[in-house]
N, C-alpha and C positions, 0 to 999 in steps of 0.2 A: 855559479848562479844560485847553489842552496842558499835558502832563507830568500830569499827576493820575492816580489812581490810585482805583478804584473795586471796591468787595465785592460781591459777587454770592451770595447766601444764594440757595442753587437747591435748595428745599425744599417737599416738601406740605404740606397744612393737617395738624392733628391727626387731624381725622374720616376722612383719605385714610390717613395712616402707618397708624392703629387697623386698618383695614380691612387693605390689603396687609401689616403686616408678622405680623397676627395675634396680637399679644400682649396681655394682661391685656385686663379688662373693661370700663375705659373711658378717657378720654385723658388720664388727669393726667400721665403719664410723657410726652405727648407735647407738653400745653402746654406742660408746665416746660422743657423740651429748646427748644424755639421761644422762651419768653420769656428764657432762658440767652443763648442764641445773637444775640438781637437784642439783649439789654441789652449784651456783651463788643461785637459791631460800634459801636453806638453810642459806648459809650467810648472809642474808638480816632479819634472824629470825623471820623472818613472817609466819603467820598459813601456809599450803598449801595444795592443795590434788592432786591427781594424776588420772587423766584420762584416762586409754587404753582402749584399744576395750572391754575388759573384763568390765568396768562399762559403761560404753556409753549407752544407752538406745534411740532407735529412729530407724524408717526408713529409715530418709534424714539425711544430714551431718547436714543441718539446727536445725534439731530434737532433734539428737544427743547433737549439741552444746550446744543449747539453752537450753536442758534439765540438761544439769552438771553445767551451771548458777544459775539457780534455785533454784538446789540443793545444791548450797554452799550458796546459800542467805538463804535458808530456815534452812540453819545448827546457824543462825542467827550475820551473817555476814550482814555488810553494803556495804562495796565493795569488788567489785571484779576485781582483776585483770588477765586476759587471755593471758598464751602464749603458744608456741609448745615445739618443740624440731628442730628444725632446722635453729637457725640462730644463727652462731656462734660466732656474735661479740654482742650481746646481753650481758650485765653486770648487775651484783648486785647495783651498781648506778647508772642505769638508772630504775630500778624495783623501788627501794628506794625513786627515784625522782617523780617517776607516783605514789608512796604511798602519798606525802605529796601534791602531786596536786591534789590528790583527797580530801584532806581535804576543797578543795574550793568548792566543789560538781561540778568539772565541769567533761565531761569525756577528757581521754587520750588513743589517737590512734598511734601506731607506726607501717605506713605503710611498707609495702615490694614492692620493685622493681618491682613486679608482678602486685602489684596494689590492692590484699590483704592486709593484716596487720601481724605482727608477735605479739605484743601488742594489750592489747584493758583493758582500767580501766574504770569501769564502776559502781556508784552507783544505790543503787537497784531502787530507784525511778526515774532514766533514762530506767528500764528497763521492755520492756513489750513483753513477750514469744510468743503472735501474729504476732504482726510485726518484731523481731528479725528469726522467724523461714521464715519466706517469704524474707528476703536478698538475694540478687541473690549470694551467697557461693561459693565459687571457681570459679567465675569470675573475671574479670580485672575493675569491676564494684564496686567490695568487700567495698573497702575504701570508693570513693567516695559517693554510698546508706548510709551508717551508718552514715559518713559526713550529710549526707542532710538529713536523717533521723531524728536524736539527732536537727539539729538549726532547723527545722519545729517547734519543740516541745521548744524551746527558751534555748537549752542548750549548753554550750560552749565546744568547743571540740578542746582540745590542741594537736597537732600533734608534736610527736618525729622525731629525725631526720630517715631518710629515709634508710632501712636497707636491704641487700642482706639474701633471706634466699635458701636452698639447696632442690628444688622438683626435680629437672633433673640430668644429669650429665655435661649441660655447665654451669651450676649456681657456679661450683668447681673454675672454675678460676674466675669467678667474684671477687668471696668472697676474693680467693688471692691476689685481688689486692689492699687489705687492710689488709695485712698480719702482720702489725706492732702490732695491739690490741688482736691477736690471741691467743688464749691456744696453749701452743707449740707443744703439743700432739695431737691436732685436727690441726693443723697447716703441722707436718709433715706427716701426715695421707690422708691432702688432696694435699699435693704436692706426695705424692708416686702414686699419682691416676693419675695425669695428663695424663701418654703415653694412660690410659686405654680411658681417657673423649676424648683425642684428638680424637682418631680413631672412638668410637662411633661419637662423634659430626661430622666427616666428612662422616659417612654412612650415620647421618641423614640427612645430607645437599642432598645425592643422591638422598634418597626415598621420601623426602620429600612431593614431589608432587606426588608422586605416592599411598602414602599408608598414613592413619591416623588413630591412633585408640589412645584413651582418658583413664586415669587412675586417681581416688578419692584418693587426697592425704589427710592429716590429720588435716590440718588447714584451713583457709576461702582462700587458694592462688587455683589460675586460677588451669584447668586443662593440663596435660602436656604432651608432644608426647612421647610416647612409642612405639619403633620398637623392 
C-alpha cells in the first residue's frame, strides 16, 4: 500500500445534515449531495472511507477530524485527501488532479467561499494531530491558519480554484449561479428550493440583529445563522 493515496469523505448522514444545518423539510437535498459525492470518489478508483458521526471519534470538530486523518494514515496510506459532501461543483478531475499533485509532496487546499476549505491533500509527513487539532475549525480563519501553518514548516501548498459549498439556505443560489457544471438532479433539486431560501433569507435579513444563535456543521466551514 506505500505511496497510495486515499479519500477521506468526512461527512454526516442525511438525517444529521437535516437536523444541524436546518434546511428544507426533509433530506432529498442531502441524499443527493452524499450519493454525488460518493458516485465522483468512486469514479476516480481510488481507495476511500467514509466518515459519519457513527465513526468520528472526538470531543471537538478538531478531534473528530484530526482523528479519521490518522486513522486512514495508519490503515498505511501515504496521503490523504479530505472532502465533505457539500459542494456540488466538486469533480472526479479535480480529486484526480490533487491525486497526482500530491505525488510532489506538496499539500493541496481547495478553499470555500466561507473561508473553509471543501478540499484539503495532505501527505502524512505534513501532518501533525497536535497542531491540526488546535485550528481554529469552523472559522473564516480555516484556510488561511493551515495556509500559514503548512509554509512555517517549508511546505508548499497549492490552492484549487475557489468553490461555493451549501451550510445555509442562501448558499443555494450562489452555487446556481454556476449552474452550467451541475448534476442535473442536484441541479433541479436546488432550483425547486428557491421560493423556500427566498423567504427564509428575507426573515433572516429581519431578525438578524435581533437574535443569534450558531449551529456545528460537518466540515472546517464558519459557523452559520440559524433562526
Amino acid at each position: 500500500m506505500q505511496g497510495q493515496t486515499a479519500i477521506l469523505i468526512f461527512a454526516n448522514s442525511s438525517q444529521v445534515d437535516l437536523g444541524r444545518k436546518g434546511m428544507l423539510g426533509d433530506k432529498g437535498l442531502f441524499n443527493t449531495l452524499n450519493a454525488h459525492t460518493l458516485s465522483i470518489v468512486k469514479s476516480t478508483k481510488l481507495p476511500y472511507f467514509q466518515f459519519t458521526e457513527h465513526e468520528q471519534v472526538g470531543n471537538s470538530f478538531g478531534e473528530r477530524f484530526t482523528n479519521a486523518i490518522k486513522w486512514v494514515y495508519a490503515k498505511g496510506f501515504d496521503n490523504v485527501i479530505t472532502i465533505g459532501n457539500d459542494t456540488p461543483h466538486l469533480t472526479a478531475k479535480t480529486l484526480l488532479n490533487t491525486h497526482r499533485l500530491l505525488e510532489n509532496n506538496t499539500c493541496v487546499l481547495g478553499p470555500s467561499t466561507d473561508g473553509g476549505f471543501y478540499l484539503m491533500g495532505l501527505h502524512k509527513s505534513q501532518f501533525n494531530e497536535g497542531l491540526f487539532t488546535k485550528l481554529p475549525w469552523q472559522s473564516r480563519k480555516l484556510s488561511k491558519s493551515i495556509t500559514l501553518l503548512l509554509s512555517a514548516f517549508k511546505v508548499e501548498v497549492i490552492r484549487l480554484e475557489t468553490l461555493q459549498d451549501i451550510d445555509a439556505e442562501e448558499d443555494i443560489k450562489n452555487v446556481l449561479r454556476f449552474s452550467k457544471s451541475l448534476n442535473k438532479h442536484i441541479l433541479n433539486l436546488l432550483r425547486s428550493l428557491i421560493p423556500y431560501v427566498t423567504q427564509i433569507f428575507s426573515a433572516k435579513n429581519l431578525q438578524i440583529s435581533h437574535f443569534h444563535s450558531y449551529s456545528f456543521y460537518n466540515k472546517g466551514s464558519p459557523f452559520g445563522l440559524s433562526i
